[in-house]
PDB file of N, CA, C and O in Angstrom:
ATOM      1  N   UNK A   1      13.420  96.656  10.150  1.00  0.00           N
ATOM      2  CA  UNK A   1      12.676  97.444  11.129  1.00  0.00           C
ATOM      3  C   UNK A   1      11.909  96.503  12.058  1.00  0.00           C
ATOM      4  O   UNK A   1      11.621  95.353  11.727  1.00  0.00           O
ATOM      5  N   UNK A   2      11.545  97.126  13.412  1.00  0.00           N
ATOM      6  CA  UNK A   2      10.685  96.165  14.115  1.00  0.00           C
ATOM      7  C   UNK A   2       9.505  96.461  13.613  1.00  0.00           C
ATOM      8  O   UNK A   2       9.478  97.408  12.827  1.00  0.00           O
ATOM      9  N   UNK A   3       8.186  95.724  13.930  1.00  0.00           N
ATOM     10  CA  UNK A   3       7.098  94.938  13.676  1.00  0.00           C
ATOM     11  C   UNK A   3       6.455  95.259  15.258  1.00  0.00           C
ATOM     12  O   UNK A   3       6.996  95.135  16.357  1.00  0.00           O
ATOM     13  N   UNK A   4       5.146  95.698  14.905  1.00  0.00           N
ATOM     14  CA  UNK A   4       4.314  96.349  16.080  1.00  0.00           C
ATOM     15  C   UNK A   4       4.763  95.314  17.343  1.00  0.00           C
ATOM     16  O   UNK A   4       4.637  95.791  18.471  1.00  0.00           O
ATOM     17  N   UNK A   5       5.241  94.031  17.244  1.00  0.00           N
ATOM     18  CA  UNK A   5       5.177  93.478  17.999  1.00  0.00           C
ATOM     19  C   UNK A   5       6.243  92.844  18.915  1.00  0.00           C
ATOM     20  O   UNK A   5       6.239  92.378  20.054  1.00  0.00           O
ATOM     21  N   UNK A   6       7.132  93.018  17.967  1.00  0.00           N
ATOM     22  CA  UNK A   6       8.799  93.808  18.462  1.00  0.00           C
ATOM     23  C   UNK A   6       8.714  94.897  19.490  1.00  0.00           C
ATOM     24  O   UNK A   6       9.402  94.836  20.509  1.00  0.00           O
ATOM     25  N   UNK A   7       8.055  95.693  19.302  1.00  0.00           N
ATOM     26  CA  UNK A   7       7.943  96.972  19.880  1.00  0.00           C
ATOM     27  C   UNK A   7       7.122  96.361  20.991  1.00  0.00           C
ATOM     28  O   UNK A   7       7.342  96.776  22.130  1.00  0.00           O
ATOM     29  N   UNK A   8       6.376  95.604  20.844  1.00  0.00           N
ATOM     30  CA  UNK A   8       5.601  95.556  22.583  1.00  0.00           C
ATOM     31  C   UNK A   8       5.967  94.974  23.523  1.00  0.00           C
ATOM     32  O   UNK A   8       5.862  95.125  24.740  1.00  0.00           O
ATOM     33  N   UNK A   9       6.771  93.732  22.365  1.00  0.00           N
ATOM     34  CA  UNK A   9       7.947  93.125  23.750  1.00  0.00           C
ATOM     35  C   UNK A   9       8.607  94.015  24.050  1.00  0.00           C
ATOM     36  O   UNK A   9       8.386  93.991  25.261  1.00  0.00           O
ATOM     37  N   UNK A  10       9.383  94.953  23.886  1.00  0.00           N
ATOM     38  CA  UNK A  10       9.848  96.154  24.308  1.00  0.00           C
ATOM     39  C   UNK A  10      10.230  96.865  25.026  1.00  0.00           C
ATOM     40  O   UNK A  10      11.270  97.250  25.561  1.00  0.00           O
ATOM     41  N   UNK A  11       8.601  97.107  24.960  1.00  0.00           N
ATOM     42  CA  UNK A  11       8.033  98.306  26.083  1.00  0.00           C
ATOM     43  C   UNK A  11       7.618  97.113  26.963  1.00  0.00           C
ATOM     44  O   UNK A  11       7.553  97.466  28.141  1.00  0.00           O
ATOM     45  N   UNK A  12       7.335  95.901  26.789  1.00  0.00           N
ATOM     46  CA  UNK A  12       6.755  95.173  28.204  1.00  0.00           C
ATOM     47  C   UNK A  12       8.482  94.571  28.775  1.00  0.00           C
ATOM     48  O   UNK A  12       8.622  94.354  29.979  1.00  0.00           O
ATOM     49  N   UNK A  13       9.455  94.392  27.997  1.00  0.00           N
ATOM     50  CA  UNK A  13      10.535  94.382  29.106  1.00  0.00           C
ATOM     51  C   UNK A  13      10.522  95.464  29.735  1.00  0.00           C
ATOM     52  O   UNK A  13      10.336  95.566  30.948  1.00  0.00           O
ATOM     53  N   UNK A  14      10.775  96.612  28.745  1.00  0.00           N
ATOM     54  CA  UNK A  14      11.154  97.559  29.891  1.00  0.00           C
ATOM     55  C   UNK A  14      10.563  98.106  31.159  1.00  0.00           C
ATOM     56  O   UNK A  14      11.176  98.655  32.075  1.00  0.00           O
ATOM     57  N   UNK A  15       9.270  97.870  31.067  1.00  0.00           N
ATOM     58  CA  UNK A  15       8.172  97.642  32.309  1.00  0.00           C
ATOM     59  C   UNK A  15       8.238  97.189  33.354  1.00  0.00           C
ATOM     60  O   UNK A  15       7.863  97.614  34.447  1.00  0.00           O
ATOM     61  N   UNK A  16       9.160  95.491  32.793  1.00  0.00           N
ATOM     62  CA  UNK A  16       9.462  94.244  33.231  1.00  0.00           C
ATOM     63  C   UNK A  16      10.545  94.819  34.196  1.00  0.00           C
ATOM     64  O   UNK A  16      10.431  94.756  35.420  1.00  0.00           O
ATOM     65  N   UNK A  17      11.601  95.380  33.554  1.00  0.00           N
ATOM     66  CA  UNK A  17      13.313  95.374  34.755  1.00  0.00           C
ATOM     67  C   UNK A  17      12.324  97.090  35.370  1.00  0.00           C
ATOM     68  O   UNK A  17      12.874  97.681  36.300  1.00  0.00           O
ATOM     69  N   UNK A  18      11.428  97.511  34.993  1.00  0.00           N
ATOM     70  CA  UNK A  18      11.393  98.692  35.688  1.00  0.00           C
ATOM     71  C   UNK A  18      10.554  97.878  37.002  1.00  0.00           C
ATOM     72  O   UNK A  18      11.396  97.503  37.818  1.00  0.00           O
ATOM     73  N   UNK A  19       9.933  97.715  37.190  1.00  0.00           N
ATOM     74  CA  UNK A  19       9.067  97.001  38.589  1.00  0.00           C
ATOM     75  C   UNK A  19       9.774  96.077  39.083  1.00  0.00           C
ATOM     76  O   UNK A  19       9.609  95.528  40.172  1.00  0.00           O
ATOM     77  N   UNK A  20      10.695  95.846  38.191  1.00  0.00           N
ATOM     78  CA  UNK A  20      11.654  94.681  39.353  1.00  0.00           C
ATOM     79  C   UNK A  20      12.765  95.155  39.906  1.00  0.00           C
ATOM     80  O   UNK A  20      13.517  94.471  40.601  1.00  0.00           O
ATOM     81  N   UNK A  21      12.952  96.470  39.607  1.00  0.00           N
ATOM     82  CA  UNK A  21      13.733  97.513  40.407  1.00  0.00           C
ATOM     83  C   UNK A  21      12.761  98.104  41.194  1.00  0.00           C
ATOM     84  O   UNK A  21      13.334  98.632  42.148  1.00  0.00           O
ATOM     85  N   UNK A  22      11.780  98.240  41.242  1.00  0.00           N
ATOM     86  CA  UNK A  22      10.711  98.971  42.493  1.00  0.00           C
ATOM     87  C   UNK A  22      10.617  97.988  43.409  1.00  0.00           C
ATOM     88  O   UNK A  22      10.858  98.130  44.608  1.00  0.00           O
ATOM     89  N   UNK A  23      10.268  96.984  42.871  1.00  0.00           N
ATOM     90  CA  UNK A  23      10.420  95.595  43.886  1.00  0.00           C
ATOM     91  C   UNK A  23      11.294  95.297  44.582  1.00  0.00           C
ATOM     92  O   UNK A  23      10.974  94.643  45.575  1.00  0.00           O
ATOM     93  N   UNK A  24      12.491  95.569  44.425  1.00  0.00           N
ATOM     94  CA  UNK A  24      13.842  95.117  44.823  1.00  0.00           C
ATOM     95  C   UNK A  24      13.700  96.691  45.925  1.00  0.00           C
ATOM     96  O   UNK A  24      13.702  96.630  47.154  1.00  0.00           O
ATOM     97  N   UNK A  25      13.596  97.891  45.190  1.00  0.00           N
ATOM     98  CA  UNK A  25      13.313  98.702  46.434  1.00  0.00           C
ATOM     99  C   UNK A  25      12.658  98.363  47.855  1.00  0.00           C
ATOM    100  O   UNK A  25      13.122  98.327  48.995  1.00  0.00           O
ATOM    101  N   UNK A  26      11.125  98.084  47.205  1.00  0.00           N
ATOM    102  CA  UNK A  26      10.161  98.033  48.204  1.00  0.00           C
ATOM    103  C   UNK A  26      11.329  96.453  49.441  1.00  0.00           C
ATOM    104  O   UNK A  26      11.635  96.328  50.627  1.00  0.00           O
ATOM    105  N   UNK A  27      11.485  95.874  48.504  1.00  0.00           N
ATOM    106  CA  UNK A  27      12.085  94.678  49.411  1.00  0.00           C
ATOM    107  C   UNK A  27      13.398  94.964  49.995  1.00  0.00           C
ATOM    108  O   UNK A  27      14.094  94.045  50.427  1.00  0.00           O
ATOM    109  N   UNK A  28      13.796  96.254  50.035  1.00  0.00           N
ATOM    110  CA  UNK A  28      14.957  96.452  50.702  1.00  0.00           C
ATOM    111  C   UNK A  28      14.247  97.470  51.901  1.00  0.00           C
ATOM    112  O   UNK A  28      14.888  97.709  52.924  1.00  0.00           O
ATOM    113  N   UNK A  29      13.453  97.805  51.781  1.00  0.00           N
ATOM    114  CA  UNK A  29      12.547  99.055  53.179  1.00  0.00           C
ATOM    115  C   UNK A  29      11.865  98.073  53.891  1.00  0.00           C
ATOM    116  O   UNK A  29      11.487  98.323  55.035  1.00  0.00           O
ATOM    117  N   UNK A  30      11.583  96.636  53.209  1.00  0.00           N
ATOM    118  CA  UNK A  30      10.922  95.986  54.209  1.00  0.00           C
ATOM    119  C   UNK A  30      11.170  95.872  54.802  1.00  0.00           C
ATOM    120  O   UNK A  30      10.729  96.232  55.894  1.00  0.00           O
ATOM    121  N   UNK A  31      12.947  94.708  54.325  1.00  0.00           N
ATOM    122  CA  UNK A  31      13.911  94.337  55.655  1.00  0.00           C
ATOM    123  C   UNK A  31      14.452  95.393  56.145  1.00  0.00           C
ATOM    124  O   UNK A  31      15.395  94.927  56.785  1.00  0.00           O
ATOM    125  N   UNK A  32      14.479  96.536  56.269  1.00  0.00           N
ATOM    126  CA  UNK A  32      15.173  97.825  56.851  1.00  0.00           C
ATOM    127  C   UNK A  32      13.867  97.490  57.939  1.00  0.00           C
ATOM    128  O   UNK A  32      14.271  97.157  59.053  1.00  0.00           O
ATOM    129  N   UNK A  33      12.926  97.513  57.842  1.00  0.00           N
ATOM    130  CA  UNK A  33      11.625  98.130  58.785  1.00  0.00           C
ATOM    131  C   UNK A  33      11.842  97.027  59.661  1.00  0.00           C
ATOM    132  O   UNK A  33      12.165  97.222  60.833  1.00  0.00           O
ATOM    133  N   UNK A  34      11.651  95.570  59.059  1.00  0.00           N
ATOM    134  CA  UNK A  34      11.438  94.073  60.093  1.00  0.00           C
ATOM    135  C   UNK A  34      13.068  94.561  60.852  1.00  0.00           C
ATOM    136  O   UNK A  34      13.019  94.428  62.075  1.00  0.00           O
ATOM    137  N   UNK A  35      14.184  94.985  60.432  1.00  0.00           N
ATOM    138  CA  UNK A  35      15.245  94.267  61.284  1.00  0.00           C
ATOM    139  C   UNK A  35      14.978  95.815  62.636  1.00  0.00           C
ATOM    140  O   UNK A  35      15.149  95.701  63.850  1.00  0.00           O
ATOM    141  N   UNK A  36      14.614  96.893  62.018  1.00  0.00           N
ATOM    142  CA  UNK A  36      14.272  97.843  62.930  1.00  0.00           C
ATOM    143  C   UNK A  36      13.448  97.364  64.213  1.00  0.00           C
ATOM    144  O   UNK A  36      13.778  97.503  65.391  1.00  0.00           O
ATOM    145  N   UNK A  37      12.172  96.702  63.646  1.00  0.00           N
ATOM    146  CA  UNK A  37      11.121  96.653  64.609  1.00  0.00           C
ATOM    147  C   UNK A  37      11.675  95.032  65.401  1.00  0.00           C
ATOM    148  O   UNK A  37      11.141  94.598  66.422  1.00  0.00           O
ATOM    149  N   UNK A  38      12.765  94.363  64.711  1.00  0.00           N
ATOM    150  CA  UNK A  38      12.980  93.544  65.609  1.00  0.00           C
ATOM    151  C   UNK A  38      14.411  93.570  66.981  1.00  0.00           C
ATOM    152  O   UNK A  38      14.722  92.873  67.946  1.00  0.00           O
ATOM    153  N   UNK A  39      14.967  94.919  66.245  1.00  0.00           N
ATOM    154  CA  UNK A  39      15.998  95.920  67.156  1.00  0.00           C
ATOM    155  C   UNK A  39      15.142  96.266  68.363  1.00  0.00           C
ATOM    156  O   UNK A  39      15.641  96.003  69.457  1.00  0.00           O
ATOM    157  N   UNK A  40      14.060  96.756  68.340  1.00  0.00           N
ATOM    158  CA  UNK A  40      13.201  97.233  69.012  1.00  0.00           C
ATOM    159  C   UNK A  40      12.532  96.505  70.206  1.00  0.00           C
ATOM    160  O   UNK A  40      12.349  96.797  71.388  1.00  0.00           O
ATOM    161  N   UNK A  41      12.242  95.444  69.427  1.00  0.00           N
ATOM    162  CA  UNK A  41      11.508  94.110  70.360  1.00  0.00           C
ATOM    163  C   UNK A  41      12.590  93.697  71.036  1.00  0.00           C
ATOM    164  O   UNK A  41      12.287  93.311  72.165  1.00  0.00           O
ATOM    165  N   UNK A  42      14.044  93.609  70.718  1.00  0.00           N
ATOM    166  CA  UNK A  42      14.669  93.082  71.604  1.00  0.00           C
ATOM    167  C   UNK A  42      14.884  94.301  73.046  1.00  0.00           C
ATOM    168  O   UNK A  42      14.986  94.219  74.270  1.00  0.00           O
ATOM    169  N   UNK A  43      14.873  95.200  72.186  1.00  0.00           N
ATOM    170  CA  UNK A  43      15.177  96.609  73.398  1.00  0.00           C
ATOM    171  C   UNK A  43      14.153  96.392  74.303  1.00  0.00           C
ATOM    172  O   UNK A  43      14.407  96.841  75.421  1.00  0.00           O
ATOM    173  N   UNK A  44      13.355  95.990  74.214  1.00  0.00           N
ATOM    174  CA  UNK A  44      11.852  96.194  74.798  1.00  0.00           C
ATOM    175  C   UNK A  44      12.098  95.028  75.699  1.00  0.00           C
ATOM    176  O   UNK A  44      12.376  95.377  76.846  1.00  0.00           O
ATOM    177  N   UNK A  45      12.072  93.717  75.490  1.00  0.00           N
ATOM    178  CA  UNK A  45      12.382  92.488  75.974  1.00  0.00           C
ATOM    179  C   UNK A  45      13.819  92.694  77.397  1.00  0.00           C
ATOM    180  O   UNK A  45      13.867  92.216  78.530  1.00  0.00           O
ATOM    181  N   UNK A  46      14.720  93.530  76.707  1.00  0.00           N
ATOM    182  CA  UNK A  46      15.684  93.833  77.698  1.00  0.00           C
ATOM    183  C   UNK A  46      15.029  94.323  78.937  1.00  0.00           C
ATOM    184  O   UNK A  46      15.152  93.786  80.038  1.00  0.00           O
ATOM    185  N   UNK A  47      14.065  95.770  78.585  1.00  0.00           N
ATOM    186  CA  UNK A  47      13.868  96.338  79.794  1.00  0.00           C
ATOM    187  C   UNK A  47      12.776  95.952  80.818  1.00  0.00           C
ATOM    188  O   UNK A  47      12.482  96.424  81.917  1.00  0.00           O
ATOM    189  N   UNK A  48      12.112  94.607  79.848  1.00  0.00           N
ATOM    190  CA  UNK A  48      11.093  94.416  80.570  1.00  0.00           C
ATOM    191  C   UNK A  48      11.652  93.336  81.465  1.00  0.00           C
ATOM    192  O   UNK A  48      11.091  93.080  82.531  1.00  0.00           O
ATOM    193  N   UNK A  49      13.074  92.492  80.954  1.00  0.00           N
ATOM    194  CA  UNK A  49      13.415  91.843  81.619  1.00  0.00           C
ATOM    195  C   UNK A  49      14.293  92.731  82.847  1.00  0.00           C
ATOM    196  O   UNK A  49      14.521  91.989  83.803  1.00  0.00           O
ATOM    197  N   UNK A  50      14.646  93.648  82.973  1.00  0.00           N
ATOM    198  CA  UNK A  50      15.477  94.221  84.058  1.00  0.00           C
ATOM    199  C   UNK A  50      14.632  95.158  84.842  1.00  0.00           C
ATOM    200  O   UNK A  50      15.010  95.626  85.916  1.00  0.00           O
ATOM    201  N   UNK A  51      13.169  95.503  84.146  1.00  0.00           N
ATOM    202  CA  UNK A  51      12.061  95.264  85.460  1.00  0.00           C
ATOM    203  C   UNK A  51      11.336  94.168  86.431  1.00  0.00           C
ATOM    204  O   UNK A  51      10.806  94.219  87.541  1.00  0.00           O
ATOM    205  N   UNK A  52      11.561  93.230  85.533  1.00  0.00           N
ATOM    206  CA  UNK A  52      11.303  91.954  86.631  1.00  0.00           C
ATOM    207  C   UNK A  52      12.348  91.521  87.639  1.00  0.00           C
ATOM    208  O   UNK A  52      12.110  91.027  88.741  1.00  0.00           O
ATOM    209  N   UNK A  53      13.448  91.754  87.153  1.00  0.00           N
ATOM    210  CA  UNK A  53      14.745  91.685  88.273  1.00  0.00           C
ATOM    211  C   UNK A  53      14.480  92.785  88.944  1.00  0.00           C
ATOM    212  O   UNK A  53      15.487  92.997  89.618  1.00  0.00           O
ATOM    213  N   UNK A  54      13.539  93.778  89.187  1.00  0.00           N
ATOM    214  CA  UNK A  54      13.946  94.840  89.837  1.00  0.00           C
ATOM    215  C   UNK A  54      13.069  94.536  91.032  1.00  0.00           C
ATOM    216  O   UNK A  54      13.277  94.525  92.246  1.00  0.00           O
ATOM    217  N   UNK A  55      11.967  94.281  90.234  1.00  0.00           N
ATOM    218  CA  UNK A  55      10.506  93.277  91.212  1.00  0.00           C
ATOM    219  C   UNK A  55      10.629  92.237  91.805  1.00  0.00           C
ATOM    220  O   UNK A  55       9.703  91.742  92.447  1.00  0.00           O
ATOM    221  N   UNK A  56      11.920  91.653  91.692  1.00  0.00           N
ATOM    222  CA  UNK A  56      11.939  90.328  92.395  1.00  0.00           C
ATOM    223  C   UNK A  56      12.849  90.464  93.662  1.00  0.00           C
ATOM    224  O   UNK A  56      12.764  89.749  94.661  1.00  0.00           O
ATOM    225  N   UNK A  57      13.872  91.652  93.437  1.00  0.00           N
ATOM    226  CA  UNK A  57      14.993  92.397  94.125  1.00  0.00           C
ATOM    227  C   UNK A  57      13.830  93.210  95.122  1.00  0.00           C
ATOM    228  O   UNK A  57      13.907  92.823  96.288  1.00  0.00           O
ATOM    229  N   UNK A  58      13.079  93.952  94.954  1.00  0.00           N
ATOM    230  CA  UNK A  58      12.016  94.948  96.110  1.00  0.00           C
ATOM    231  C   UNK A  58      11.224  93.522  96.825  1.00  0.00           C
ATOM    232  O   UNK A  58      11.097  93.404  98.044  1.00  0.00           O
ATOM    233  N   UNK A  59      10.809  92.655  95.983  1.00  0.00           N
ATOM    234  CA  UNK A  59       9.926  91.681  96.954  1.00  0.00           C
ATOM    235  C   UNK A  59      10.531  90.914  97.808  1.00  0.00           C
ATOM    236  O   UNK A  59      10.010  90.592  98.876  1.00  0.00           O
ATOM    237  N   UNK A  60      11.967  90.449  97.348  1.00  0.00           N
ATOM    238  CA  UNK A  60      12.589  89.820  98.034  1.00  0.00           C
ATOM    239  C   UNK A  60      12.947  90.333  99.391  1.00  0.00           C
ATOM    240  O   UNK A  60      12.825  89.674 100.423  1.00  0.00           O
ATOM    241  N   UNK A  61      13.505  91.854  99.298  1.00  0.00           N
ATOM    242  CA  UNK A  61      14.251  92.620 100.258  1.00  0.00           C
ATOM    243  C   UNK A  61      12.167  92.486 101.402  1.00  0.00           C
ATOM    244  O   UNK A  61      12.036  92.093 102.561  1.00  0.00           O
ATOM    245  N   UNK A  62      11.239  92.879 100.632  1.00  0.00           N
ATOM    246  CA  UNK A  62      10.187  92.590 101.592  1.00  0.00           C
ATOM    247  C   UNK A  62       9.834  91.669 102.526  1.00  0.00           C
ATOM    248  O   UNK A  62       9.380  91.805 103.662  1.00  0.00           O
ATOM    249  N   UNK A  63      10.184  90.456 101.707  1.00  0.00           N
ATOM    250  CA  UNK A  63      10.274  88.972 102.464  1.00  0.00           C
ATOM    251  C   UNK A  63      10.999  89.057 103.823  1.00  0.00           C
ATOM    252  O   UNK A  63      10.743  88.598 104.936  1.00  0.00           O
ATOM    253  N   UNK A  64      11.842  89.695 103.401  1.00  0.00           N
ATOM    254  CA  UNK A  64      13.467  88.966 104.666  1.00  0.00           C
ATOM    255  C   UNK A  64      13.160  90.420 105.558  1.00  0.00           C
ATOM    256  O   UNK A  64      12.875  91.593 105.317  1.00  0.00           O
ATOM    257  N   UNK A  65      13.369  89.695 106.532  1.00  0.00           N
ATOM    258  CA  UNK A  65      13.363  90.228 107.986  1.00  0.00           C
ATOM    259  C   UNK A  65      14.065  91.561 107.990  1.00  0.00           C
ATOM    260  O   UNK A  65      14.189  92.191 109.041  1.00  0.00           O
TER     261      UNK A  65
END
């Protein structure tokens, strides 16, 4: 038979692979969230870059005669 202390290693593995499956969760929503918010930043970066071409296109056409 196990021995009180058999039993606590046990229950502290099973503790053990249980939080390291929550962990492995939590660390899979992270990178879901970072590659999201860095989908995002690039979207953002796009349009801010094809408003400055748009500003440089109106100032220019201002310049010239």
């Amino acid at each position: 038979m196990f021995d009180e202390k058999d039993l606590k290693i046990r229950e502290l593995t099973a503790e053990l692979q249980r939080e390291r499956k929550r962990s492995a969760t939590y660390q899979e929503q992270l990178d879901m969230v970072l590659r999201e918010m860095e989908e995002h930043s690039n979207h953002l970066s796009r349009n801010v870059d094809g408003i400055v071409q748009s500003v440089k296109e109106i100032e220019s056409k201002r310049v010239a005669p």
